[in-house]
N, C-alpha and C positions, 0 to 999 in steps of 0.2 A: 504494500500500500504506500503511496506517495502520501511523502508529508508537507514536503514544499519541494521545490525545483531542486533537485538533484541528490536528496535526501528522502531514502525509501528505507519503511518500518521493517525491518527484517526479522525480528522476535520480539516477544513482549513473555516474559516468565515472572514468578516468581522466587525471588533468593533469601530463602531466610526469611525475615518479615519486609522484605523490599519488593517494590515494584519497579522491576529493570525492561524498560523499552531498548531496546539493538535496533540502532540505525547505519544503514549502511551510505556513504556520503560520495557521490559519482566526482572525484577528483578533477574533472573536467572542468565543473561548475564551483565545484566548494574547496577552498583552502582550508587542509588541517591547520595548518599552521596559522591561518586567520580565526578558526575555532578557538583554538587554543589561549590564541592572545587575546582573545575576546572572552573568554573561560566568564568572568564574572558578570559580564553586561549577557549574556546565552541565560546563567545561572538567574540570574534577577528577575530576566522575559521569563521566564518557565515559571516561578514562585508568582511572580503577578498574573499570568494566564493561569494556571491551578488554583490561586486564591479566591478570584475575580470573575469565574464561572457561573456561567446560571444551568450548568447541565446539571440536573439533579443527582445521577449516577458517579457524576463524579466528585460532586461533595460528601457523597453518601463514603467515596473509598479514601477520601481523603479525611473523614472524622475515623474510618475504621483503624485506618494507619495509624493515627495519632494515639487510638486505645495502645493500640498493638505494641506502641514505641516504634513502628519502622517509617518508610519514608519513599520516596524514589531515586530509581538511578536511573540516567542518560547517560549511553554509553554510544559514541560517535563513531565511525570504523572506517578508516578513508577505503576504497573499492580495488585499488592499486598498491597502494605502499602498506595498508594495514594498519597505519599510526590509529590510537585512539586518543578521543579525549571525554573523558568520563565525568559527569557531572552528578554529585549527589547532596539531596536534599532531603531533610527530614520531615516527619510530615506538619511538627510544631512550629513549624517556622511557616506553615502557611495561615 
């Protein structure tokens, strides 16, 4: 499933009490290395779109996290070189 332009959802599990989405990032389009350096301003957009939702489903997994103590991980995977850049947030910080 596409998530935006050159960034396709390639797994979605659960690890322990986390929620890890694997995104696979077509190197064409997307700079790891601009992920990366952007690491906290990626981190912030995903805490404010998770917090600031009106999907009901996903408020509902995101108060369950928060019982639970776990959280989410975004995990980046450039489609060539392999580099990741792993993002994780808790679910009380939303």
């Amino acid at each position: 499933m596409e998530a935006e332009n050159g960034i396709t959802v390639t797994n979605l599990t659960m690890s322990g009490d986390y929620m890890v989405y694997t995104y696979e990032c077509d190197e064409d389009v997307v700079s790891m290395d601009a992920l990366s350096r952007n690491k906290k301003l990626l981190r912030d957009n995903i805490i404010e779109e998770l917090s600031t939702t009106d999907d009901e489903d996903q408020l509902e997994l995101n108060e369950n996290l928060k019982k639970i103590g776990g959280g989410y991980i975004y995990k980046y995977v450039g489609d060539t070189s392999g580099e990741t850049c792993t993002i994780k947030i808790e679910a009380d910080e939303l």
